[in-house]
Each structure stands twice: as C-alpha cells, then as structure tokens.
VOBA-302689 format. One record per residue (C-alpha): residue number from 1; residue in three letters; x, y, z. Coordinates in steps of 0.05 Angstrom, whole numbers, plus 32768, in hexadecimal, padded with zeros to 4 digits. Example, Ala and Ser with C-alpha at 12.3 -4.5 7.8 and 13.67 -1.06 7.14 Angstrom:
! VOBA-302689
(1; 'ALA'; (80F6; 7FA6; 809C)),
(2; 'SER'; (8111; 7FEB; 808F)),
! end
This chain:
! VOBA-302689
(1; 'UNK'; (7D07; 8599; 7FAF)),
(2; 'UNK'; (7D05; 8578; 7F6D)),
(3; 'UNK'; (7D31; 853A; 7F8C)),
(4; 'UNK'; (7CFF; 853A; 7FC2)),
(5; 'UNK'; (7CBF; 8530; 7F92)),
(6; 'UNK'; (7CE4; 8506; 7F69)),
(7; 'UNK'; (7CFF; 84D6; 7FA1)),
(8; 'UNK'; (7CAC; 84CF; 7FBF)),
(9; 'UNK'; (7C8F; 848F; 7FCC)),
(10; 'UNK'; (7C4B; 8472; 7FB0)),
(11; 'UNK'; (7C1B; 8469; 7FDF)),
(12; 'UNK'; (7BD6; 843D; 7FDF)),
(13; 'UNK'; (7B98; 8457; 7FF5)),
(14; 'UNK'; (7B51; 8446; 8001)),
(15; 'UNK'; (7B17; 8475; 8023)),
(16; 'UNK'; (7AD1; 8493; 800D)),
(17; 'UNK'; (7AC0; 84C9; 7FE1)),
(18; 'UNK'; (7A8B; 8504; 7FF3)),
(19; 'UNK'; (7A4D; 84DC; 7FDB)),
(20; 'UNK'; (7A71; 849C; 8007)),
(21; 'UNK'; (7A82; 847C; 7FDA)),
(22; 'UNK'; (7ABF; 8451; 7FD9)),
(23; 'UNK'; (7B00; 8464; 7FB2)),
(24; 'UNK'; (7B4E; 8449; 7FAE)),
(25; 'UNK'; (7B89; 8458; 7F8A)),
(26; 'UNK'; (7BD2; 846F; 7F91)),
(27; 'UNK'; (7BF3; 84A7; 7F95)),
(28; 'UNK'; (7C37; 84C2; 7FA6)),
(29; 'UNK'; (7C49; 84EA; 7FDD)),
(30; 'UNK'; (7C86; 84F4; 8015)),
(31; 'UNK'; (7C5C; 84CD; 804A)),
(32; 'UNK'; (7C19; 84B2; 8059)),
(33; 'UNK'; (7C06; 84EF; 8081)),
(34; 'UNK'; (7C12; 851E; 8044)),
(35; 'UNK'; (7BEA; 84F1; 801C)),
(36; 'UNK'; (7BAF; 84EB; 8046)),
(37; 'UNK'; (7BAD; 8536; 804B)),
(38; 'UNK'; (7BAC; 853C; 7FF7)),
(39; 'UNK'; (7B78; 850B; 7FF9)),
(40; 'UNK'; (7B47; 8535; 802C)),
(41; 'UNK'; (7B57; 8574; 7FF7)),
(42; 'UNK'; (7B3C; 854C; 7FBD)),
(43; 'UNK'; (7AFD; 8537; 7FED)),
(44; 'UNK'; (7B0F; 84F1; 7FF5)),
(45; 'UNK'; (7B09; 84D3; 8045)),
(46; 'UNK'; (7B42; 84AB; 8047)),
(47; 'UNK'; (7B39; 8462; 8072)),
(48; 'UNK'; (7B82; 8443; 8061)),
(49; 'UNK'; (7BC0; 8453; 8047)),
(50; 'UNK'; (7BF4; 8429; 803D)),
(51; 'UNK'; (7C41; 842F; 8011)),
(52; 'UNK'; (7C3B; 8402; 7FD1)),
(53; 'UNK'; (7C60; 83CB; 7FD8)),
(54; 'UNK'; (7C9D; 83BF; 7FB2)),
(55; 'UNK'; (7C85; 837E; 7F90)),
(56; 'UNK'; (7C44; 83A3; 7F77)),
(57; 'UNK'; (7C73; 83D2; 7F4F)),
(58; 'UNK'; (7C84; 8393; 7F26)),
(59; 'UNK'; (7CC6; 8393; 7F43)),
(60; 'UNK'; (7CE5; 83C6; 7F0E)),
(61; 'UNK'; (7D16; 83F1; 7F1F)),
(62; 'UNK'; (7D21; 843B; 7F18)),
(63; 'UNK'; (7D41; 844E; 7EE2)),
(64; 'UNK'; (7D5C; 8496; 7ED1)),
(65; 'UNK'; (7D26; 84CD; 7EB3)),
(66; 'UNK'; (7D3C; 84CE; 7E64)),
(67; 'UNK'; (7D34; 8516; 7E42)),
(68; 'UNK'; (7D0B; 84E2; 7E0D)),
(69; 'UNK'; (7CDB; 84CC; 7E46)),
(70; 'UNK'; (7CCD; 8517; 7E4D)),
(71; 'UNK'; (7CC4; 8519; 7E0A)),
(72; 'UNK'; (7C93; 84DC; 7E0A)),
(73; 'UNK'; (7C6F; 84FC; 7E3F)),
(74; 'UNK'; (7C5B; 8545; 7E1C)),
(75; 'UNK'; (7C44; 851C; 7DDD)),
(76; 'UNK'; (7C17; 84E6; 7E09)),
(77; 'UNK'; (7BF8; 852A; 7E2F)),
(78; 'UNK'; (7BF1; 8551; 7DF5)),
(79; 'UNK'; (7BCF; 8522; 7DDA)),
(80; 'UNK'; (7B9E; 8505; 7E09)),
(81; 'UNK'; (7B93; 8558; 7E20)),
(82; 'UNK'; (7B84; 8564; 7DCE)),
(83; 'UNK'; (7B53; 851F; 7DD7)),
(84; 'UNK'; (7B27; 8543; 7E0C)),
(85; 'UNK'; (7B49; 8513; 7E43)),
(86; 'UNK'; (7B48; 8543; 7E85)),
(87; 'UNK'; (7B8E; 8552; 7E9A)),
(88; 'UNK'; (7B91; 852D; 7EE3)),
(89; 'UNK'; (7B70; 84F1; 7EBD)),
(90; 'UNK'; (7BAA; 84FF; 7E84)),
(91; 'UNK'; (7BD9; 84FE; 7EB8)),
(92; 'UNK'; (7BC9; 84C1; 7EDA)),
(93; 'UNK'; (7BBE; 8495; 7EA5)),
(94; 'UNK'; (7C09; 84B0; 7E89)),
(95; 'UNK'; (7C22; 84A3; 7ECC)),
(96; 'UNK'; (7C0D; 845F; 7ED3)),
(97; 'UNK'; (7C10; 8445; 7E8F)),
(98; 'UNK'; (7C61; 8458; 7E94)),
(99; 'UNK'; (7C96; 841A; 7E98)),
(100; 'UNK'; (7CC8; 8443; 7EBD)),
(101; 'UNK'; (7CB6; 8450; 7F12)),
(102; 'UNK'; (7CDB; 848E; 7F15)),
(103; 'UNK'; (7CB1; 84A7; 7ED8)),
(104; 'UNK'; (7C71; 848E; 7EFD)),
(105; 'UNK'; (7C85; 84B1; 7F43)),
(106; 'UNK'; (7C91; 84F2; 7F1D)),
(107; 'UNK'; (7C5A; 84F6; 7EF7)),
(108; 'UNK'; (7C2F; 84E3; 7F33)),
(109; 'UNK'; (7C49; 851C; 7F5C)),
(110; 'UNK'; (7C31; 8551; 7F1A)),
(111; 'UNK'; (7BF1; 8533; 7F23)),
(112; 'UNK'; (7BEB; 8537; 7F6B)),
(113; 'UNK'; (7C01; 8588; 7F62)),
(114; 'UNK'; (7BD1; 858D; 7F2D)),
(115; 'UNK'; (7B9B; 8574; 7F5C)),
(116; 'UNK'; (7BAC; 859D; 7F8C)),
(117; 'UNK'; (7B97; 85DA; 7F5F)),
(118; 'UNK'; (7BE0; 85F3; 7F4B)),
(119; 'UNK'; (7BEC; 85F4; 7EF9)),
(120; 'UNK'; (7C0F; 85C4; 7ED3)),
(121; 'UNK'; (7C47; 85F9; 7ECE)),
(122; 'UNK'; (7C50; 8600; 7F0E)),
(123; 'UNK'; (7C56; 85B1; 7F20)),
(124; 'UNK'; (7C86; 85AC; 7EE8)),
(125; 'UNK'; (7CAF; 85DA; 7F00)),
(126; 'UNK'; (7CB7; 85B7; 7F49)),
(127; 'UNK'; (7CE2; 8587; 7F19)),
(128; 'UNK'; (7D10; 85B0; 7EF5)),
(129; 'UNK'; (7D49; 8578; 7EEB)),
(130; 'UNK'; (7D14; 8557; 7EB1)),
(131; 'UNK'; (7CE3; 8599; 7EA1)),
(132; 'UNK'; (7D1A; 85DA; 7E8E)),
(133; 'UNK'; (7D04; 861E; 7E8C)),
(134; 'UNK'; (7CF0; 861C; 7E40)),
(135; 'UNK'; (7CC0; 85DB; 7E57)),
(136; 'UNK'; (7C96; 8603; 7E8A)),
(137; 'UNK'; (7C9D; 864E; 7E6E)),
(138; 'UNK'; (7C77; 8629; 7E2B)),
(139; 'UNK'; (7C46; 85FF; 7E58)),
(140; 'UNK'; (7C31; 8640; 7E7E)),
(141; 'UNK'; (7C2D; 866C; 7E3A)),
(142; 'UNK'; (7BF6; 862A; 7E2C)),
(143; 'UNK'; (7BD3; 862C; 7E6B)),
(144; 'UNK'; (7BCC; 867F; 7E6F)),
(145; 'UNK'; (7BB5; 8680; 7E1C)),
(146; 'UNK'; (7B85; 863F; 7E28)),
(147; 'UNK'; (7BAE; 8616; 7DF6)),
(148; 'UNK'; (7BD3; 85E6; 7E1A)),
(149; 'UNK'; (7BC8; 85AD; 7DE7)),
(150; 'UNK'; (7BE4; 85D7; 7DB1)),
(151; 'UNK'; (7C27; 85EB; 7DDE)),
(152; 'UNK'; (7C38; 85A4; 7DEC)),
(153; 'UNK'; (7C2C; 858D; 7DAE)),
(154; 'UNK'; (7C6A; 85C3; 7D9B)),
(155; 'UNK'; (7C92; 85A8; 7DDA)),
(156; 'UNK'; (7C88; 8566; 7DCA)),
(157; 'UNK'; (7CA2; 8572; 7D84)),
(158; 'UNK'; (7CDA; 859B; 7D98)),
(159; 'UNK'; (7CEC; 856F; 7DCE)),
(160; 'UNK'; (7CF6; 852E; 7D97)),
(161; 'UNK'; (7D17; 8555; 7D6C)),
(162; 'UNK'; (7D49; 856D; 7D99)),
(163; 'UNK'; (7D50; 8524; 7DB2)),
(164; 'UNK'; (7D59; 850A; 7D6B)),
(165; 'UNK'; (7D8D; 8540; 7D60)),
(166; 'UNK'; (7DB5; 8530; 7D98)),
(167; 'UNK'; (7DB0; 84E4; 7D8E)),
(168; 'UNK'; (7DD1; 84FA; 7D49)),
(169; 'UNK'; (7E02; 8521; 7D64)),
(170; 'UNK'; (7E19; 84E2; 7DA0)),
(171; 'UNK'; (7E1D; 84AF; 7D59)),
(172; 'UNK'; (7E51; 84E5; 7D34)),
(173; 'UNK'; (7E79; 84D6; 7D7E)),
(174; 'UNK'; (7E6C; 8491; 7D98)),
(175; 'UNK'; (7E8F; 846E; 7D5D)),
(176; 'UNK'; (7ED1; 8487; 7D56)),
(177; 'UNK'; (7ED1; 848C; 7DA8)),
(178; 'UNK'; (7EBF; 8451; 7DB0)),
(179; 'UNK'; (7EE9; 8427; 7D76)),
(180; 'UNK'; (7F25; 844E; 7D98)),
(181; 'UNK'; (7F15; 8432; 7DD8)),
(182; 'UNK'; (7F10; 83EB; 7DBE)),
(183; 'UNK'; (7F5E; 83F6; 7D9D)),
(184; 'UNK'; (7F77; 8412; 7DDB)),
(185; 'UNK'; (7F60; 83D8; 7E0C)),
(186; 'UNK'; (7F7A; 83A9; 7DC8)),
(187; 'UNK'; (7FBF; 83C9; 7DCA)),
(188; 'UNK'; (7FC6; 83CC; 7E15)),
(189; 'UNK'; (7FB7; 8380; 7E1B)),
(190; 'UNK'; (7FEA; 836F; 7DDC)),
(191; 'UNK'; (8026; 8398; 7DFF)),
(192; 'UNK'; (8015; 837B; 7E41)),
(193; 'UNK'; (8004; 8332; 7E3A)),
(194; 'UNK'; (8020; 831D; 7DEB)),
(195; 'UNK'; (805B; 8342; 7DDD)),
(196; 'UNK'; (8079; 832D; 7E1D)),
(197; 'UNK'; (8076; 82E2; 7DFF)),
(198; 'UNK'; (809C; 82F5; 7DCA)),
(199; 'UNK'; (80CF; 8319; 7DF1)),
(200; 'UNK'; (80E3; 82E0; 7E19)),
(201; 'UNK'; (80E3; 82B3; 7DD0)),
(202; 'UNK'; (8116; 82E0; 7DB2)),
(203; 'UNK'; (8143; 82E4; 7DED)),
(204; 'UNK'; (8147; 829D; 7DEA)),
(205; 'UNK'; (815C; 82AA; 7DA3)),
(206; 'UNK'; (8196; 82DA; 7DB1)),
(207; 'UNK'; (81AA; 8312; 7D7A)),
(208; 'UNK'; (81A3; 8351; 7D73)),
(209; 'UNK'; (814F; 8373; 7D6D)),
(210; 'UNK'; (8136; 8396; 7D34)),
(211; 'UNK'; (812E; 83E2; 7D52)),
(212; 'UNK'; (80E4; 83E3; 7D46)),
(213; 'UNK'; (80DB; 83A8; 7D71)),
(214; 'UNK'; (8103; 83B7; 7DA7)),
(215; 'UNK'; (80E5; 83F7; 7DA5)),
(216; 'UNK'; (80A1; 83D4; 7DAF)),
(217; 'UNK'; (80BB; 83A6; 7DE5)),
(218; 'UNK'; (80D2; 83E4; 7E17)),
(219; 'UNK'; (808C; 83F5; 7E0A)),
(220; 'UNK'; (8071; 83BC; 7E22)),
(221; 'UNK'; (80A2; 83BA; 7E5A)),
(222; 'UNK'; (8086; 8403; 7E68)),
(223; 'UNK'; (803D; 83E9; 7E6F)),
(224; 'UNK'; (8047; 83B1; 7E99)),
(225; 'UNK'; (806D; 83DF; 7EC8)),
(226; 'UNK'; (803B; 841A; 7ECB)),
(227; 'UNK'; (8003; 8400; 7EB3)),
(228; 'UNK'; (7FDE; 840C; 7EEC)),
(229; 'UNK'; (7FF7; 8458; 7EE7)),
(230; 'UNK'; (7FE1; 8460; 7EAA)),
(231; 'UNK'; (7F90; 8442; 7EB1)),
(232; 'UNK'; (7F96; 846F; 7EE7)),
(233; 'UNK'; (7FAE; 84B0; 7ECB)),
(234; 'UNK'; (7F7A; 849D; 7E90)),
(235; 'UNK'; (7F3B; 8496; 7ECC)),
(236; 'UNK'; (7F4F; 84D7; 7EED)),
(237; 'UNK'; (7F5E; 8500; 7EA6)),
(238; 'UNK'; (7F16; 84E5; 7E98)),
(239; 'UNK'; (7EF1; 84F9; 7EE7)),
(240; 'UNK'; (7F1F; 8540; 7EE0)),
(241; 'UNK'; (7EFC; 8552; 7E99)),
(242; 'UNK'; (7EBC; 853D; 7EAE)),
(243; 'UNK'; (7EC4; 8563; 7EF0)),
(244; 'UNK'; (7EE0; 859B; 7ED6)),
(245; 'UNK'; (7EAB; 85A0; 7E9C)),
(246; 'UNK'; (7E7D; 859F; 7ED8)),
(247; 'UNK'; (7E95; 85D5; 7F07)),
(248; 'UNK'; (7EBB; 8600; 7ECE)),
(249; 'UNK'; (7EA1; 8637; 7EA8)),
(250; 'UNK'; (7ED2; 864D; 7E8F)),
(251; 'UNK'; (7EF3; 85FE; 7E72)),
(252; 'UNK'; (7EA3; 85F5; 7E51)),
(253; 'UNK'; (7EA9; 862D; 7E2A)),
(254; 'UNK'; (7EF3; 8629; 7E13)),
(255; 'UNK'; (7EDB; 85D7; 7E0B)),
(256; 'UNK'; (7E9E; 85F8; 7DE5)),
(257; 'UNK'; (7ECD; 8625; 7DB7)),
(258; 'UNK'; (7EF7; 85E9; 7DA5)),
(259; 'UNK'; (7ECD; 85BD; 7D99)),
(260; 'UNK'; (7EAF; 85E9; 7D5C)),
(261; 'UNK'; (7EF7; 85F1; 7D38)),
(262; 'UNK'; (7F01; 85A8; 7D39)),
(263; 'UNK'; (7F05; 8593; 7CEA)),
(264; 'UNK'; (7EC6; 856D; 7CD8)),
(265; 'UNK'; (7EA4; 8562; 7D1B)),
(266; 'UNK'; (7EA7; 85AF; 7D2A)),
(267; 'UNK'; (7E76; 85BF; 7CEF)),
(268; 'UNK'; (7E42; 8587; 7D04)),
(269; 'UNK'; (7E3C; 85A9; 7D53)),
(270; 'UNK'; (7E3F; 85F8; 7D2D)),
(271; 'UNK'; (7DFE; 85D8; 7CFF)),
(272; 'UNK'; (7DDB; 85B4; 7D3D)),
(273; 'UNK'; (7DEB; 85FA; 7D64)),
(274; 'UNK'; (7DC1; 861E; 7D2E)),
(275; 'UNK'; (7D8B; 85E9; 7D2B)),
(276; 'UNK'; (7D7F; 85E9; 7D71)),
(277; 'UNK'; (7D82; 8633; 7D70)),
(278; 'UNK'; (7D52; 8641; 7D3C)),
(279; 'UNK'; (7D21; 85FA; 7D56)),
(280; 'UNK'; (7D1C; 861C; 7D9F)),
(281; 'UNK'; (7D10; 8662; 7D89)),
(282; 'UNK'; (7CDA; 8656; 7D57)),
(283; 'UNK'; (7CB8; 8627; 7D88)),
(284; 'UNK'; (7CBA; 8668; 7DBC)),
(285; 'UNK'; (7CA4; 8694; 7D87)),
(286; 'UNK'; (7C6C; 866B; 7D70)),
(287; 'UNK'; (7C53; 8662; 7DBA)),
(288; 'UNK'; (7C57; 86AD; 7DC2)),
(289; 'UNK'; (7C8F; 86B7; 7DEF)),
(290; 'UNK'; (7CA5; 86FA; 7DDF)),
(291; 'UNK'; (7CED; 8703; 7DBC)),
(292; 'UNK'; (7D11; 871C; 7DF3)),
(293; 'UNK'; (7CF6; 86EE; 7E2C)),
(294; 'UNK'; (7CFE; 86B6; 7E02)),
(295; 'UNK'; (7D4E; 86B9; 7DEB)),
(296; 'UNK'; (7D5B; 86A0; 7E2F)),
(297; 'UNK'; (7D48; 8661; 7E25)),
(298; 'UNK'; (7D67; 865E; 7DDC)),
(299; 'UNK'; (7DA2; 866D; 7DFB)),
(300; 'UNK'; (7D9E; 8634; 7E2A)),
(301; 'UNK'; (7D88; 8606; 7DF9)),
(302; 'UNK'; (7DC8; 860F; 7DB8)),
(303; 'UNK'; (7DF3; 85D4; 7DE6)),
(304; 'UNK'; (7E2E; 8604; 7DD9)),
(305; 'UNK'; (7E46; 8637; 7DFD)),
(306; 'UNK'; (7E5B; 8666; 7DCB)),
(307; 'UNK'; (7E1C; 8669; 7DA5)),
(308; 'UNK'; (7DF4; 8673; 7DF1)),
(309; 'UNK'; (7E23; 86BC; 7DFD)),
(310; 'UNK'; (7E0F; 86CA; 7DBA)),
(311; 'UNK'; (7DC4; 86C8; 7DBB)),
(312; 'UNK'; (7DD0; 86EF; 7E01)),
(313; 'UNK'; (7DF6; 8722; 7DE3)),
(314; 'UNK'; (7DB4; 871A; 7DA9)),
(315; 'UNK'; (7D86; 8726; 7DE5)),
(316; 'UNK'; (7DA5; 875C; 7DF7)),
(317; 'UNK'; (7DA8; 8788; 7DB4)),
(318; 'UNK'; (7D61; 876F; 7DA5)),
(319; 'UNK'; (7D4C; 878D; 7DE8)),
(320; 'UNK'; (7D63; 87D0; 7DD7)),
(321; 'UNK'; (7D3B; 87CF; 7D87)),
(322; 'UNK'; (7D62; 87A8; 7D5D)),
(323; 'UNK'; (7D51; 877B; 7D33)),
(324; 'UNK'; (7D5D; 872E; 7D3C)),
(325; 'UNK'; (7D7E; 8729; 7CF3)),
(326; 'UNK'; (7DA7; 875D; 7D05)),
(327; 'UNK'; (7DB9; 874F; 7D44)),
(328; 'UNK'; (7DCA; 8704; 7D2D)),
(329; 'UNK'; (7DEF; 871F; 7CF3)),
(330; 'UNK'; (7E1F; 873F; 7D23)),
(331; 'UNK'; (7E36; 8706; 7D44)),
(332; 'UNK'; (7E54; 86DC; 7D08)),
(333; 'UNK'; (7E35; 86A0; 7D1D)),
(334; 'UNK'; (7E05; 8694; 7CEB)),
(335; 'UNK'; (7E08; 8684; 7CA9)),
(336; 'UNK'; (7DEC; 86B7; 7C6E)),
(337; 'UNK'; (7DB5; 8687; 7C5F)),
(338; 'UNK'; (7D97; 8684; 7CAC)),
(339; 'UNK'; (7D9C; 86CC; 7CB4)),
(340; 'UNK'; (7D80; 86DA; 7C6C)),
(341; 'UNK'; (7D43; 86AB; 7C7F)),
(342; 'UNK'; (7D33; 86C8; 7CC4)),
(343; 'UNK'; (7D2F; 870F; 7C9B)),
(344; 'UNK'; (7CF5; 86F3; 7C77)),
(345; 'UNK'; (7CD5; 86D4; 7CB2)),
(346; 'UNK'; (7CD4; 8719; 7CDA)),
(347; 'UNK'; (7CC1; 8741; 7C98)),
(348; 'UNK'; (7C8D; 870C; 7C83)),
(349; 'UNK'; (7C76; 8702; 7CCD)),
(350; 'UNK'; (7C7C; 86B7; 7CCD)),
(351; 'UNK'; (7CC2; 86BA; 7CF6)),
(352; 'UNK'; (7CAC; 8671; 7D1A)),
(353; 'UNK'; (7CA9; 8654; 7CD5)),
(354; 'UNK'; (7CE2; 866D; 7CB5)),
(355; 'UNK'; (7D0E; 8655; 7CF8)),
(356; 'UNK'; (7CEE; 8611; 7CF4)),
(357; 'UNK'; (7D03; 8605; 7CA6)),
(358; 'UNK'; (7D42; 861D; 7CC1)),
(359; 'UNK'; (7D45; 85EA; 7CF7)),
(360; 'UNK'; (7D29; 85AF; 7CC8)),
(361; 'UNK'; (7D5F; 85C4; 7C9B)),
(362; 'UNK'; (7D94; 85C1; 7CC7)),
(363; 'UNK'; (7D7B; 8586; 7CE9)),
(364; 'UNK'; (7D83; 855E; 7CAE)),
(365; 'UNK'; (7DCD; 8585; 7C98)),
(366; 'UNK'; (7DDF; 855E; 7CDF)),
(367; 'UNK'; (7DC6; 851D; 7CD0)),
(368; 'UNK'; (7DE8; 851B; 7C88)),
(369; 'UNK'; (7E21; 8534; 7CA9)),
(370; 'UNK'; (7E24; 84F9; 7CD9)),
(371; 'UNK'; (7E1B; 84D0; 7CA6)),
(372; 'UNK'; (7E52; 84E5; 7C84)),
(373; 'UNK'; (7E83; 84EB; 7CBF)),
(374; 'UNK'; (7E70; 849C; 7CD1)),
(375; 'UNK'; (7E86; 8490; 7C7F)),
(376; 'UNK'; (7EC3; 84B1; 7C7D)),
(377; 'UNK'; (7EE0; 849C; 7CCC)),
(378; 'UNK'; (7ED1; 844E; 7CBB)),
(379; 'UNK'; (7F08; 8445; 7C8A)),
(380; 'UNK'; (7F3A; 847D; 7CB4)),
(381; 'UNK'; (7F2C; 845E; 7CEF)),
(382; 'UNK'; (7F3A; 8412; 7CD9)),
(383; 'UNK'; (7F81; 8438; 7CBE)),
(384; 'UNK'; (7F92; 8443; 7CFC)),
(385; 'UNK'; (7F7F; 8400; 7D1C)),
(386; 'UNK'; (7FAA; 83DF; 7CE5)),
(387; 'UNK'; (7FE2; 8405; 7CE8)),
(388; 'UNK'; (7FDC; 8404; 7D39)),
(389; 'UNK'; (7FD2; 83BA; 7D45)),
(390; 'UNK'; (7FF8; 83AC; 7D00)),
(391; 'UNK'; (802C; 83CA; 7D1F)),
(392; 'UNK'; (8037; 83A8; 7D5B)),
(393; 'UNK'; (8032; 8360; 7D3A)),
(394; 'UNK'; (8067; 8375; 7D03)),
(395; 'UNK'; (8097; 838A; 7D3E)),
(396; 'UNK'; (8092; 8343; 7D59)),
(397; 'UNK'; (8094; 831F; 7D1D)),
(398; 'UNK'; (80D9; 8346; 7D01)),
(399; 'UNK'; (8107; 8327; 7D23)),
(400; 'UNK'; (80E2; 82D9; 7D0E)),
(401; 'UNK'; (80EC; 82F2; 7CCC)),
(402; 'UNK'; (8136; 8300; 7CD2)),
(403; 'UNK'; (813C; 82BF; 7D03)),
(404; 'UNK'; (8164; 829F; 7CC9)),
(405; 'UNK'; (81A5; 82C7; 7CD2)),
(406; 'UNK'; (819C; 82BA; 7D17)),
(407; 'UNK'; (8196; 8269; 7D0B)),
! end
C-alpha cells in the first residue's frame, strides 16, 4: 500500500468551485478517475484532467526518500502549523516547494488524505517505509491533546539528532573501509600488471631469487590465474552478508553482539546505543506516551539488537511495578552514571529531562570519540599501506640490488 501511494502520478486539473468560480491545480492520485472523484469531495466540479507532463516536472528525477528529508519535513510543518499556516495549505506549499519528485508525490498524497477528512496520523501511516511507528504514535498523541505544533517540533528535533548521530557513527567506518579498499585494488593491480615486468627482467638475468621475492612472484602468478575467482568470491562474501543480515535473525544479533566487543569501535556503537535510547524515550515521555506503551519503540530505535531484548525484557518488569532504574539496573547495560540520573528524573519528576541531558551527553561522548578514532587510525592505517605496498616494491628491487654478483 505504501509502494502504491508512493509510486502515484501527478495529475493537472481545472473545474469550478461551488460559487463557480474557476480553480486549477495538481494533485496526485492512481488515475484520473480517482482524482476527479477527490475533487467532487472537496466541492470542486472538475472540467479537465490531464497527467503532468514530464517536462513540467523540470525534468528531475526521482531520487530515494532520505531519513534527513523526513527530518526537513517535521521542522518545515512544525513550523508553518506553530505560524498559524492551516495544515492542507502547510502541506502543499511543503510539497511543492521540495527539489526531490518522490518527496513532492508523497507529500501530495498526505494532503490529499488530509483533505479527505482522515488525520495526519493516519496518512502518515499509509507510508510506513519513511514515517515508523514512533513518527505517527507522537503525531496522534499531538492531534488527540491539540498540540500538534509542539509534537513535531520534538520529532523534528529527535529526528536531526538521530541523523547527526548516525552520520557520526558512518565517518568512524567510511575511512578505514574505504582507505582499505583503495590498498586492495592498489595491490591487486601491482601483483597483476607490475611485478610480472619484473619477473620476466630477472629471468633474463638468470641466478638464483631472494625468497621474499619469489615468494611475491607465486603471488602474482596466483592472481593472474584466479583473479577472477577471487573478485568473485569477494562479490558473493559481500551479497551473502548483506542477504543474510537481511533474512537472519539470528546472524543480526550475533553481528550485533560482536560488533560491541570490538576494541575501540565497540564502545562508540554501546555510547550511540544509550544515546539513542535515552533521546527516543524522553521524547515519548515528554509527548505523554505512557512508559510501557512507549518502550516499544525505544526498543526499535537503540540500532542494536542487544540493547532492543533488553528494553523488552525492561518492558516487561516495568509492566508488572518495577521501577525503570531498577529494571535497567538489572540488565548491565548501562553505565552507573545513566542509571544514577534516571533515579533523579523519576524521583524529581522531570524523567524527559534527565534522559535528554543523558542523550546530549552521550551524543557528544560519540562525536569526541569519532574524533578520536579518525586521529589514532590515520597514522595505523598509513603503517599498513607502507609496509603493504613497501613491501611489494622491496621484493622486486632485491634482487637489482644483488644484480652485481650476478654481473
């Protein structure tokens, strides 16, 4: 259903409205027959109606929904709602006024549910691959209290946080994996193209190899071979991890458990765990979602599957009286200093507060972190290049040196 609303066309209409008087626009819809019925709901007598053509869309193409365009989009409504701006008129101007056509189809299809009488929650929720559970459960807390500005104001800001914390967490990543990309695809060119110049000089020469070089040579001999083999058993190690990250369970959460013992980079994904942890539940908290109802989404939202079973297991003791200190306490998660600080939100009753100084805290624990990681893996990382690619060229250049007992 959401690929269906997503994948609608924009169409252009003209008619008259109950006083006659003549009206056009666009709006998105499955066909022109669907579109001409929303128009009769919204009193409009509809004369044409026609697909946009491609050339009037500027000839831009769609490109993928962003979590940060989501983002973009609760601030701009928040906004213009907080500014008096009626919400189809919010809608439409947020709609049009976007660069991206998939963006502009989407949020033309909320407004056309909206104008059709169902809530904003509701038409959010037809698109559940951009708007999650915690998205529309907040929007519909808004709508049902009569503060709708206020909630996606605290979307908004937990949505660009979360964004910004993941962007820090793909920089601690990217380099290394990417600098150890760039030597592989160095080293694979040297042993097949270079060294096999040099192996056909010094046979020419005659004499006997230092080990290290012939050692490289079989190498290369290896790679021109099998090369093929091995680009391939590198593209289907990469499509079987990705597919079996996917489909498996079970492989996410033992990926999930390693990946927070690895030295370093395991303590920057345990503090963005936390920070996500404490940013989603004091957002819940604040919007009035109660405890219980709300540690499902918390749970969905830590990006790690060890910390999601334990805020389930949380859920769980919580729903039967206990505290949430205690009941964090228990699972050995969190450090002294988070669960000390939720104890004085829940005795002071400012719970939302305390998580949030939490999550700015940790927040910034991960970008110093990053920082640090990038720092220390610069120098390590051009160690290994040197001694990689070093290597290689001193293999070839071994036997030059000892070409004078040869001679």
């Amino acid at each position: 259903m959401a690929e269906q609303a997503v994948k609608q066309e924009l169409f252009v209409y003209e008619g008259t409205d109950r006083q006659g008087r003549k009206v056009s626009g666009e709006m998105p819809g499955p066909s022109d027959a669907l579109v001409k019925a929303m128009l009769r709901r919204q009193g409009i007598n509809p004369t044409r109606v026609r697909r946009k053509p491609k050339s009037l869309l500027g000839g831009r193409r769609k490109k993928k929904i962003q979590p940060k365009d989501i983002a973009v989009f609760a601030r701009q409504l928040a906004t213009m709602i907080t500014a008096g701006v009626p919400l189809v008129q919010a809608l439409e101007i947020i709609g049009q006024g976007h660069e991206n056509p998939a963006m502009q189809e989407m949020v033309g299809a909320i407004r056309a549910e909206v104008e059709a009488g169902n809530t904003l929650a509701s038409a959010l929720a037809k698109h559940p691959r951009h708007f999650d559970d915690l998205f529309c459960n907040l929007v519909a807390a808004g709508e049902q209290a009569g503060v709708l500005e206020t909630l996606l104001h605290k979307i908004a800001t937990y949505k660009e946080k979360t964004e910004a914390l993941k962007g820090k967490i793909k920089k601690a990543l990217f380099y290394p994996t990417a600098v150890l990309i760039t030597a592989f695809v160095i080293t694979a060119i040297l042993l097949i193209f270079v060294i096999p110049q040099f192996e056909e000089l010094f046979r020419s020469f005659g004499g006997d190899l230092p080990a290290f070089t012939r050692l490289v040579i079989q190498l290369s001999e290896f790679f021109q071979a099998w090369w093929w083999a091995v680009l391939a058993a590198l593209v289907a190690a990469g499509f079987g991890l990705r597919e079996a990250h996917r489909r498996s369970e079970g492989f996410r959460r033992g990926l999930d458990r390693l990946s927070l013992r690895i030295p370093v980079i395991g303590g920057i994904l345990t503090k963005a765990a936390i920070a996500r942890y404490c940013r989603t539940l004091s957002t819940m908290f604040a919007a009035g979602v109660p405890l219980v109802e709300a540690m499902d989404s918390v749970a969905g939202a830590t990006g790690n599957s060890v910390y999601g079973d334990a805020v389930r297991r949380m859920r769980d003791e919580i729903a039967t009286g206990q505290q949430l200190t205690v009941a964090m306490r228990q699972t050995g998660l969190f450090p002294n200093m988070v669960v000390q600080m939720v104890a004085i939100g829940e005795e002071s009753g400012s719970l939302d507060e305390m998580l949030g100084k939490v999550a700015d805290f940790y927040e910034q624990e991960v970008d110093d972190a990053v920082d640090a990681l990038s720092s220390l893996l610069e120098p390590l990382i051009m160690a290994v290049l040197g001694v990689l690619i070093g290597g290689l060229v001193a293999a070839m250049y071994l036997p030059i040196f000892k070409m004078g007992t040869v001679i």
